[in-house]
Structure formats: structure tokens, C-alpha cells
C-alpha positions as CSV (number, residue, x, y, z in Angstrom):
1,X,96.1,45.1,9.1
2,X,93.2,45.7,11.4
3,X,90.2,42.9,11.0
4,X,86.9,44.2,9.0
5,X,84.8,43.8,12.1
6,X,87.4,45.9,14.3
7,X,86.6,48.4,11.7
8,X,82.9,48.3,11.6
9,X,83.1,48.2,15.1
10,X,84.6,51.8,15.2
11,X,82.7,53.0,12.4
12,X,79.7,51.8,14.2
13,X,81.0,53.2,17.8
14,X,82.5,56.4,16.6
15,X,79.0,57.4,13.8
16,X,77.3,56.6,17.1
17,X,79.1,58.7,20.1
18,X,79.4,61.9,17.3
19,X,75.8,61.9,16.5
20,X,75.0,61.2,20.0
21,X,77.7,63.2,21.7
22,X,76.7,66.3,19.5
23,X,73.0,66.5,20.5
24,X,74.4,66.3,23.8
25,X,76.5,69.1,23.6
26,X,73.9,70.8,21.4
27,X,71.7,70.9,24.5
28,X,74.8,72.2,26.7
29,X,75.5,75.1,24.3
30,X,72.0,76.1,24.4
31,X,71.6,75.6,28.1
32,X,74.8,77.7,28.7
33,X,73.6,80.3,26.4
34,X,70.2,80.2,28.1
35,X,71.0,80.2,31.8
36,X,74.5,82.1,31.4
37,X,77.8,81.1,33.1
38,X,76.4,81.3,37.0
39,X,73.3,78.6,36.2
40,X,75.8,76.7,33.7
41,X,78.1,76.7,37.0
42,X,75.6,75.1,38.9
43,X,73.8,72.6,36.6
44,X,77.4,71.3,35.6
45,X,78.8,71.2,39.2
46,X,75.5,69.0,40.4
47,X,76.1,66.6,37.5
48,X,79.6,66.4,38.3
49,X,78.8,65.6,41.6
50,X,76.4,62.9,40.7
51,X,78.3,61.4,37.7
52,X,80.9,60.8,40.8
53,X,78.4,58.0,41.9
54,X,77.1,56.8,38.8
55,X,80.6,55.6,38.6
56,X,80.7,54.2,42.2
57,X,77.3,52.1,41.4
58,X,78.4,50.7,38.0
59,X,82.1,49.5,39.9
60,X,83.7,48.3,36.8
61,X,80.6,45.7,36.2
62,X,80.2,46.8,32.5
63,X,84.3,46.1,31.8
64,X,84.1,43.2,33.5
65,X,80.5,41.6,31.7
66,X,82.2,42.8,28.4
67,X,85.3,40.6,28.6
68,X,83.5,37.8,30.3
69,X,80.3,37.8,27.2
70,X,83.6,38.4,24.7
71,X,85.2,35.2,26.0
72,X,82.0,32.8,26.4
73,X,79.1,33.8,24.6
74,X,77.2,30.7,25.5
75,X,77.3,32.0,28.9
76,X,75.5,35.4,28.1
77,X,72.3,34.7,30.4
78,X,74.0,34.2,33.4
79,X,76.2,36.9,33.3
80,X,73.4,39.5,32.8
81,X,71.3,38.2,35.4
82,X,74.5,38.3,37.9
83,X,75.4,41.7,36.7
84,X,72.6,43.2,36.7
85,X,71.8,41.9,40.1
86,X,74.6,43.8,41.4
87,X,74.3,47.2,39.4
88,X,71.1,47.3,40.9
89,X,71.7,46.7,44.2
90,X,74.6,49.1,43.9
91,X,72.4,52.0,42.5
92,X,70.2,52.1,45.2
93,X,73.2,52.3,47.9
94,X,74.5,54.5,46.0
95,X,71.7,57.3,45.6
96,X,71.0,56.8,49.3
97,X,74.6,57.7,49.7
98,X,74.3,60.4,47.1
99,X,70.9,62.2,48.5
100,X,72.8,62.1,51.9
101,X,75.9,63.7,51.0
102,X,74.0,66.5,49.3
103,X,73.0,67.3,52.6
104,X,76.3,67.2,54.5
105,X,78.5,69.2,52.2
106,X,78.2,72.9,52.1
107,X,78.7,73.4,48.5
108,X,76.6,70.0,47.3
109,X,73.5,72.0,49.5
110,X,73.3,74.7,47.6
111,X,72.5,72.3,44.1
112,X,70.9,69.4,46.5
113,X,67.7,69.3,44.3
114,X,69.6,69.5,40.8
115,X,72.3,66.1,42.7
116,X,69.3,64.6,43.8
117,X,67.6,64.6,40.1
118,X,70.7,63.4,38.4
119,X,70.9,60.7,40.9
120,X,68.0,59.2,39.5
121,X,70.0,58.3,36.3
122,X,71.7,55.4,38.4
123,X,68.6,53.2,38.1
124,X,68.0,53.3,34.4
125,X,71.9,52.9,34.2
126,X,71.8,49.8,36.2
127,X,69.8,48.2,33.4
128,X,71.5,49.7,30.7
129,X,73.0,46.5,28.2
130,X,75.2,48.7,26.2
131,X,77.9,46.6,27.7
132,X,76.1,42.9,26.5
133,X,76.0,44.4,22.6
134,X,79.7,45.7,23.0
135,X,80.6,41.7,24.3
136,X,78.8,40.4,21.5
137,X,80.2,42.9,19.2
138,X,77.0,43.8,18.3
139,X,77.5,47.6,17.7
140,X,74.7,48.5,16.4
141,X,72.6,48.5,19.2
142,X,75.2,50.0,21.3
143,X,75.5,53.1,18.9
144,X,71.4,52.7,19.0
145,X,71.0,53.5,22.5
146,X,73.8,56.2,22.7
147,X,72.1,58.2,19.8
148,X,68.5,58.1,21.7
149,X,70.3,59.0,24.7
150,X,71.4,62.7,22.7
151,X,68.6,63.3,20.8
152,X,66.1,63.0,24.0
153,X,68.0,65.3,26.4
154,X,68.9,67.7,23.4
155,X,65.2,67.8,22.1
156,X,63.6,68.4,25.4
157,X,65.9,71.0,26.4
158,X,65.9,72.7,22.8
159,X,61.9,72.5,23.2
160,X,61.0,73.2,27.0
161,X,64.1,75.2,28.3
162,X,63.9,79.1,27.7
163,X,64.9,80.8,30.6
164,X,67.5,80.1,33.5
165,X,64.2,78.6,35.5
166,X,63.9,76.0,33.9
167,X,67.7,73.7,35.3
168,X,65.8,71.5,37.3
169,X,63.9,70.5,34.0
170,X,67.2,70.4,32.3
171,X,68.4,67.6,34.4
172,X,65.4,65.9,34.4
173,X,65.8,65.7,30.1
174,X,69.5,64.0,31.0
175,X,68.0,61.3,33.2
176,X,65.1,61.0,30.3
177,X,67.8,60.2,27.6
178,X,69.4,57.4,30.1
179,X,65.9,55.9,30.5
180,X,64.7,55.6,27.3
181,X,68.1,54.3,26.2
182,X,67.9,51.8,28.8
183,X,64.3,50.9,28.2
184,X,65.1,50.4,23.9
185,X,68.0,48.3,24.6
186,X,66.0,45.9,27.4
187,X,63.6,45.4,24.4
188,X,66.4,44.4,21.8
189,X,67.6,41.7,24.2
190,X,64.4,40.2,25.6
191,X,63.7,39.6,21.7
192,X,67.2,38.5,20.6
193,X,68.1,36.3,23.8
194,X,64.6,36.1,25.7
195,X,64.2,36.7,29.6
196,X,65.9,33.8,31.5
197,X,65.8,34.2,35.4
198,X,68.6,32.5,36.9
199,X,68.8,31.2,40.5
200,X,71.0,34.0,42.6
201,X,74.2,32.4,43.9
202,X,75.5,34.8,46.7
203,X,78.9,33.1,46.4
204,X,79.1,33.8,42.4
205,X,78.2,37.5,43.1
206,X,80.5,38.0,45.7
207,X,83.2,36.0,43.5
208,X,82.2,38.4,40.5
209,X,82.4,41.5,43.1
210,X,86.0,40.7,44.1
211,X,87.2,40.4,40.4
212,X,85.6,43.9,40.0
213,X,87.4,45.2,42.0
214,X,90.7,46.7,40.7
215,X,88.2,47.8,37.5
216,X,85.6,50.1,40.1
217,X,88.6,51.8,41.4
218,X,90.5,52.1,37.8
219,X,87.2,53.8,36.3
220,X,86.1,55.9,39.5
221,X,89.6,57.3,39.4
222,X,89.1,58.1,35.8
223,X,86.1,60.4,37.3
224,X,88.4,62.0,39.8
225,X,90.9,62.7,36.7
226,X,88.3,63.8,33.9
227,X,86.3,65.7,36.8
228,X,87.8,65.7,39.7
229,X,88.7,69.9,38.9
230,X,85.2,70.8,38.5
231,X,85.0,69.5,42.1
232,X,87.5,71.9,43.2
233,X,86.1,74.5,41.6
234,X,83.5,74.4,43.1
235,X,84.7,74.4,46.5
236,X,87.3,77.0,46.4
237,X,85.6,79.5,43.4
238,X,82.6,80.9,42.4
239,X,79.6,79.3,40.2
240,X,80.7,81.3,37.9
241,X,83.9,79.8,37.4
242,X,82.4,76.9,37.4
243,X,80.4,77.5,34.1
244,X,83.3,79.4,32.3
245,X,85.6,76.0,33.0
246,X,82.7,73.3,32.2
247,X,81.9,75.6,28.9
248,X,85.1,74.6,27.5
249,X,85.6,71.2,29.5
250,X,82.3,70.2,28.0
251,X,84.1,70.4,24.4
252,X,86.9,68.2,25.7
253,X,84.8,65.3,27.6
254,X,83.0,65.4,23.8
255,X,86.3,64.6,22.1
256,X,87.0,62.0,24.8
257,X,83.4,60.4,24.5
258,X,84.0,59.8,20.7
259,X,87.7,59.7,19.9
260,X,88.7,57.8,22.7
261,X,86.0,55.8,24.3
262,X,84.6,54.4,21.2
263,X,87.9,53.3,19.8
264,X,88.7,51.5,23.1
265,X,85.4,49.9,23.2
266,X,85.2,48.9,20.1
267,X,88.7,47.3,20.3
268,X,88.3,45.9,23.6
269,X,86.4,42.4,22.5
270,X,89.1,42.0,20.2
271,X,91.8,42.3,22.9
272,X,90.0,40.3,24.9
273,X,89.9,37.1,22.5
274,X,93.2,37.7,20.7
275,X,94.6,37.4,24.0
276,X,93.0,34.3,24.6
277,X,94.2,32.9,20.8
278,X,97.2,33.3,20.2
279,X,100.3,36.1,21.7
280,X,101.8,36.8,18.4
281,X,98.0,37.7,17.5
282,X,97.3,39.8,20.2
283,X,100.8,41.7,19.9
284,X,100.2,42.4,16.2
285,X,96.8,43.5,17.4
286,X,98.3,45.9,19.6
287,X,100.4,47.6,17.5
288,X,98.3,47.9,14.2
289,X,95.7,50.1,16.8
290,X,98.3,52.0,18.3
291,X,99.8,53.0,15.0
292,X,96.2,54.5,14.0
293,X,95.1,56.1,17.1
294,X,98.5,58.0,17.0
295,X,97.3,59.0,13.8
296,X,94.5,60.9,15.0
297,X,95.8,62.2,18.4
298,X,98.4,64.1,17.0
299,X,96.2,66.7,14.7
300,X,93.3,66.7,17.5
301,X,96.0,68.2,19.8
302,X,97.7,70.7,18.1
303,X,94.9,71.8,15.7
304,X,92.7,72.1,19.1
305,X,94.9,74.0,20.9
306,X,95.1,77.0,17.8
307,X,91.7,77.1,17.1
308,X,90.3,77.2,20.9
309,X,89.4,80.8,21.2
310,X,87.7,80.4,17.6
311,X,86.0,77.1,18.5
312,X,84.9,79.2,21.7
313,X,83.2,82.0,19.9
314,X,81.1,80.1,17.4
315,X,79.8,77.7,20.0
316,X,79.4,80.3,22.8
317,X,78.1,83.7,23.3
318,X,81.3,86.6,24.4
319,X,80.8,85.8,28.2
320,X,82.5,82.6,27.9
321,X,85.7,83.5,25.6
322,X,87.3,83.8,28.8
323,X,87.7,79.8,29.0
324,X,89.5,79.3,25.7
325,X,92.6,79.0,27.8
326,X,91.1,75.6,29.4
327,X,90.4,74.3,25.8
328,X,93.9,75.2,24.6
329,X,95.2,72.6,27.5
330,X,93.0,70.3,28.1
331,X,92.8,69.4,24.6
332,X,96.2,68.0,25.3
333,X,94.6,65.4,27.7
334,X,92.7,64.3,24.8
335,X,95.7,63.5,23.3
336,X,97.3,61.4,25.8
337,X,94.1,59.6,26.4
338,X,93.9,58.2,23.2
339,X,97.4,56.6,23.7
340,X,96.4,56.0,27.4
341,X,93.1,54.1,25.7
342,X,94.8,51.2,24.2
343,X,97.4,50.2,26.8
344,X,95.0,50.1,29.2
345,X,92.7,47.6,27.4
346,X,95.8,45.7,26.6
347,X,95.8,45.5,30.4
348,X,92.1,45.1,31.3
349,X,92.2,42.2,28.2
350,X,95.1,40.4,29.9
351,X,93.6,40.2,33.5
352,X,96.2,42.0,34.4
353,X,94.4,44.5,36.8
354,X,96.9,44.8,39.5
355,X,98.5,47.5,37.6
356,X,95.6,48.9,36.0
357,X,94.7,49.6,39.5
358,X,98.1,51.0,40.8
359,X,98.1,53.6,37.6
360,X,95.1,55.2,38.2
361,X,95.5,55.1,42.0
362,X,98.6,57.3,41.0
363,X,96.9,59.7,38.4
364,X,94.0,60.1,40.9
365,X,96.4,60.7,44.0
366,X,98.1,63.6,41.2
367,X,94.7,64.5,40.3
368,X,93.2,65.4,43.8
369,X,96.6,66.9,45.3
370,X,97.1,68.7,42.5
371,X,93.7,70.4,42.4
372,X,93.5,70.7,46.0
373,X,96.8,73.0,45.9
374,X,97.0,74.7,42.6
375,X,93.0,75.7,42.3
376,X,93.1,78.2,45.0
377,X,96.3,80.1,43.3
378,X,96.2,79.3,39.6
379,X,92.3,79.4,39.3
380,X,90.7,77.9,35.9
381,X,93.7,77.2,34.5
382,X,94.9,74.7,37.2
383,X,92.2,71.3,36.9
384,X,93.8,71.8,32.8
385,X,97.1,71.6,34.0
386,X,96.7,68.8,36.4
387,X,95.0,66.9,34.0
388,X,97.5,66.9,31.3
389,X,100.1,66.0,34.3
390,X,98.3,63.3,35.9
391,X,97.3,61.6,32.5
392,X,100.9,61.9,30.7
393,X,102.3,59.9,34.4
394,X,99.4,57.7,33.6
395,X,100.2,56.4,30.6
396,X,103.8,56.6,31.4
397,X,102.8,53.5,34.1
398,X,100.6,51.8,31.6
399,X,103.0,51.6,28.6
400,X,106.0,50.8,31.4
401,X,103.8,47.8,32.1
402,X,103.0,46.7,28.9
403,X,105.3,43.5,28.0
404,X,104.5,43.3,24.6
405,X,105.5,46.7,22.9
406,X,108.2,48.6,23.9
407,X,108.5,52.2,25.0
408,X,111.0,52.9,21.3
409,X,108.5,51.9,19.5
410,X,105.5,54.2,21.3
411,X,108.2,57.2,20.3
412,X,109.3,55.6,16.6
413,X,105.8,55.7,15.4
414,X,104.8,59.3,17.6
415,X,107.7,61.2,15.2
416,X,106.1,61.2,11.5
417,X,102.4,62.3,12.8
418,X,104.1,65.0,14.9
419,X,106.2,66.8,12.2
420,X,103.1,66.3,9.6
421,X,101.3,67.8,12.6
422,X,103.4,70.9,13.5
423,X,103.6,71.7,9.9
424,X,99.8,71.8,9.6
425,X,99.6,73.6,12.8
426,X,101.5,76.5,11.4
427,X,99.8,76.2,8.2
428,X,96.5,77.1,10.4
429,X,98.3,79.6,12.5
430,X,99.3,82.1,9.3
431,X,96.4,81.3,7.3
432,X,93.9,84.3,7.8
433,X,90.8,82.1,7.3
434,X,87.0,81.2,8.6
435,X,87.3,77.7,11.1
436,X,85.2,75.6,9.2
437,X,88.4,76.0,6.3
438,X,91.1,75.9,8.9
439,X,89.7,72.8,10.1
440,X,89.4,71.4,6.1
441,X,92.7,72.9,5.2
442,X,94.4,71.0,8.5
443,X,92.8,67.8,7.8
444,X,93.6,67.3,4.3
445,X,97.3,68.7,4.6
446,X,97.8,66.5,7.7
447,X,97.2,63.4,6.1
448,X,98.9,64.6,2.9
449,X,101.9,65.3,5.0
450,X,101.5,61.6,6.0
451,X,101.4,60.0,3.0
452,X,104.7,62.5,2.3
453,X,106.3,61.6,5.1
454,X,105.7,58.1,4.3
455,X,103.9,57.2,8.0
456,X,101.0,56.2,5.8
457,X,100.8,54.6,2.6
458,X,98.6,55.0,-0.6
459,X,97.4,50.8,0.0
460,X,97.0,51.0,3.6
461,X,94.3,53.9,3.0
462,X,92.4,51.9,0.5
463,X,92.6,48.9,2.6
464,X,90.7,50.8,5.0
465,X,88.7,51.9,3.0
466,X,87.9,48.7,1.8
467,X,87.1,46.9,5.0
468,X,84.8,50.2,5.6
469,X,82.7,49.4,2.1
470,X,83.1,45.8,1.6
């Protein structure tokens, strides 16, 4: 059974990333209804292209200062001040690199002054300490700042924005929410752990560099799949396009921000130490998470994928229908990322990021082929498909590498939830009702399906519900 703080840890994580996530895509929907598919295009292209670099700059520092504050608290000073140090540094090569590219590229200058203002958001990013909280397992801070970070950009925009003028301010309101998320959590730690400045040793930050390595390449690559087609996109189509794609995609990367990410960070400090206990520990571990994200991929994907066009129409005004096709299949990447999610902590927690970095050196190689080739002739529907191809080999590789739960078992436990899951899916497809039903319908005979199908059990629900309450 999984640990009470693993579970207040994703309570914490997941309360946190929906509340958050949902003012941010709150302000999206009303941006895109505001400023129509063509400004959409262009306000989500430029923050594609700068999120690109936020990614660069942070170079797996966050990962890395997570496992390292999980392992050895004492130590926690010395690895802000070093990380820090280096996400700094970092950001500020980084939006030189940034401004200068939005003057090279073709597409990149005709958005140079929307790039330019989200690169701004790699400096409060730098200082961000959601990563120190998340080692320490202190969640609450971590949802703290990812709430403020939502409610500013979605109450400026909801206040100031009115007409398809106003994207420069927009962007600004994003880089506002990083800020004041950055400048809260600063606070919290000065007063918690005080300000201790620690003598720079180049050789430790070059040492600390180095380990970073394979984790900078593993999460830039992640950028390149998650929005590498928006890229593409905008090369080879029109802003338009653009908008109509991120309208849908936007719905996705929220899933992903709450489902996925906030699982894996909130199991991650327990990898990390289990790992470090005991084998049998950090086996069982393992496969007591995997068992329960399964549980939730399966109705995301399949209950996703019938209710997209009606999803679409109650978030969107009629000129965006047109991308419930990329919300059918990208929901699908949802899906595999939340098995993808745990193997490759299992990884990252076992220092073994050789092959972290070989997978997503293949899924990005997939990812930017792919696009490159099938954007031009497929249109929309080609960054969905490469996704979903690129993130199934991915976690092929991952679970493949994994020597402490076998491939059998991935598929024993993947059988139950999918049956429960078709049947529910065609329960939703007949059923003539409004989505806010379908979706309560789905849920409740998914997991009654479950406890049917005896993948869950009567006391394994109440024992998570007690470690929720207790």
C-alpha cells in the first residue's frame, strides 16, 4: 500500500496543478475566444518558441536539486546556492540566445516581440524553489506557488485583455504569474532555512553541470515531443493552424500538467530514498504506483477521445470545432505518459541516466522527423499522430530498461482497467446525454466496473481513503 505522505503528496500536487492549471487555461479560452484562431496562432507559437529555452536554461537543474535535497537534507543550503548559481547564469545565455534567434528565423520574426516578452520568464524561473519544497516533500508550498502562478496570468488577462490588441499584454500576464510565484516562494525559504551565501566552487558547479547532463537533454527532448509540432506548424502552415491545433493541444498539455506531472513529482522523493533503503522497498514501491496510475490512464483516454468534439464546443466558440480531431489523438499521449511517468523516475531515482538519455534521444529523433515529413501532407492531424508514436516507443525503451518490473506484468495489470474502460466508453457513446453527465456517468461506472472486475477492491478504496483523511 502506498505510504500516507505519498498520498498527501499527490493530493497536495494534483488540488494544486488543477486549480492552477484551470486558471491557466481559463485565461487561454478567453484569450482564444478574444483574439480568434489567427492571434491564438501567434501568441501560442511565440510561447512555444520560448518555452523551447526555458527548458534549455533550467538543463535538468530542478531533477537533479530534487533528488540531491531528497537524499541529504542537511545539505539543502549548498545545493540552492549551487543551483541557483547555475540557473541563473544559464537564463541569461539563454535569452541572449533566444532574442537572437527571433531575429534569424523567418517565422520567429514575425512574433519577435511576443518571444522576446516570454523570454523574460527565464529569470523569475531561475529563482523559482518549487524544486527545494518538492525535495523536502514539502508540497504545500509547491502547490502554493503553482496556484498564484494561474490565478495572476488568468486575472490579468480576464481583467485587461478585450480585444486581439491586447497579446503583447497577454504574455506579459504569463511572465507576471512566474514572478510572483518566484518572488512568494523566495520568501517561504528565506524564513524557513534563512539566506546562507556559500563560497562558489567552480569545480563543484562544473561537477554538478556534468551530472546534469543526460537530465537537460531528457527534459529538452520532452519539449521537442510535447511541442515540437507546434513548431512545425508554424513553419510549414498558417497562424491559423496554428491556433486551431494549440486550442485543442492546450486541453492536453493541461491533462499532462496535473495527471502526469504531479503524480511523478510527487512520487519522485519517494523513489529517490526507497532506492537508497532498501530494493525490495523500492520494487514494491514501483509497482503499488504503477498499478494506480494505470487506473486513471485508462478512462482519461478513452472517455477523452468520445467526448472531444463536445469538450471542444463548450470550451470554445464554432471556429475552433475544427481541432477536435487533435484532442481525439492526443489524448492518447496522455495516456501513455502517465505510464511513461513512473518508469522514468524509476530511472532518474536510480542514477541511471544513460538510458534516460538514450529514450528520449529516440522519441525526440521520431518526434522532429516525423513532424518534419508528415506536417506538410497530413496537416493538423500529423504533430497528434507523431506524438502518440514517439511516446508509445518511449516508454517501450523505458519499461525495456526497467530491471525491477517486468514487461507481463505492465500488460497483466493494463487488462482489467481496459475492459472496465471500453465498457464505459460505449456506455458514453449510446447515451444521448449533456457532458457534464457523460463525464459523471463514465466515472462512476468505470470504477464500478473495477471493483466488478475485481482490479480494485472494496479495502483498498478505504485505505486510500483513509491515508487521504487521517
Amino acid at each position: 500500500m502506498i505510504s500516507k505522505q505519498v498520498t498527501k503528496n499527490f493530493l497536495f500536487l494534483f488540488l494544486s496543478n488543477v486549480i492552477g492549471q484551470l486558471f491557466t487555461l481559463a485565461g487561454f479560452i478567453h484569450l482564444a475566444r478574444i483574439v480568434g484562431a489567427e492571434g491564438f496562432g501567434r501568441f501560442s507559437f511565440a510561447q512555444v518558441v520560448a518555452l523551447f529555452f526555458l527548458y534549455l536554461a533550467d538543463f535538468g537543474l530542478q531533477t537533479l536539486g530534487t533528488r540531491a535535497v531528497a537524499q541529504k537534507k542537511e545539505a539543502i543550503s549548498k545545493y540552492v546556492w549551487e543551483v541557483t548559481i547555475l540557473r541563473v547564469v544559464l537564463a541569461g545565455g539563454c535569452f541572449l540566445l533566444l532574442v537572437v534567434s527571433s531575429f534569424v528565423f523567418p517565422p520567429f520574426r514575425e512574433v519577435r516581440s511576443l518571444i522576446i516578452i516570454f523570454g523574460f520568464a527565464l529569470f523569475p524561473s531561475a529563482v523559482l524553489l518549487e524544486w527545494v519544497f518538492q525535495g523536502l516533500e514539502q508540497m504545500e508550498y509547491v502547490a502554493l506557488g503553482r496556484v498564484l502562478k494561474g490565478i495572476v496570468f488568468a486575472g490579468f488577462v480576464f481583467v485587461f485583455v478585450h480585444t486581439s490588441e491586447d497579446l503583447k499584454d497577454a504574455a506579459l500576464f504569463y511572465v507576471m504569474g512566474i514572478a510572483v510565484a518566484a518572488a512568494i516562494l523566495i520568501r517561504v525559504y528565506f524564513r524557513e532555512y534563512g539566506l546562507v551565501w556559500g563560497k562558489v566552487d567552480r569545480g563543484e558547479l562544473k561537477h554538478t553541470l556534468v551530472a546534469a547532463v543526460p537530465l537537460a537533454a531528457g527534459s529538452f527532448i520532452t519539449q521537442v515531443n510535447y511541442n515540437f509540432g507546434t513548431i512545425a506548424l508554424g513553419f510549414f502552415l498558417t497562424n491559423k493552424d496554428v491556433g486551431l491545433f494549440s486550442a485543442a493541444y492546450k486541453i492536453v498539455l493541461f491533462l499532462l500538467a496535473f495527471a502526469a506531472v504531479a503524480a511523478a513529482n510527487a512520487v519522485f522523493p519517494l523513489m529517490a530514498r526507497s532506492y537508497k533503503k532498501s530494493m525490495t522497498l523500492f520494487s514494491h514501491s514501483l509497482k503499488s504506483l504503477l498499478r494506480v496510475f494505470v487506473f486513471v490512464a485508462i478512462p482519461v483516454g478513452i472517455g477523452g477521445c468520445i467526448l472531444a468534439p463536445q469538450i471542444m464546443g463548450f470550451l470554445y466558440s464554432l471556429e475552433y470545432q475544427e481541432g477536435s480531431i487533435v484532442l481525439q489523438l492526443s489524448i492518447w499521449m496522455v495516456v501513455i505518459v502517465i505510464y511513461r511517468m513512473i518508469f522514468e523516475n524509476v530511472l532518474v531515482a536510480a542514477h541511471n541516466q544513460r538510458n534516460y538519455l538514450v529514450g528520449y534521444m529516440l522519441a525526440g529523433a521520431l518526434t522532429i522527423s516525423g513532424n518534419l515529413l508528415l506536417v506538410p501532407v497530413l496537416g493538423l492531424v500529423a504533430p497528434a499522430l507523431v506524438g502518440v508514436f514517439s511516446e508509445s516507443a518511449l516508454l517501450l525503451y523505458f519499461v525495456t530498461s526497467c530491471k525491477f518490473v517486468r514487461f507481463s506484468y505492465v500488460l497483466r495489470i493494463t487488462v482489467k482497467p481496459l475492459l472496465a474502460g471500453s465498457i464505459m466508453g460505449l456506455a458514453m457513446w449510446i447515451l444521448p446525454l449533456s457532458l457534464f453527465i457523460l463525464m459523471a456517468v463514465g466515472i462512476v461506472s468505470y470504477f464500478a466496473l473495477l471493483l466488478v472486475f475485481r482490479a480494485l477492491t472494496v479495502r483498498e478504496v478505504a485505505a486510500y481513503v483513509h491515508s487521504l483523511v487521517r
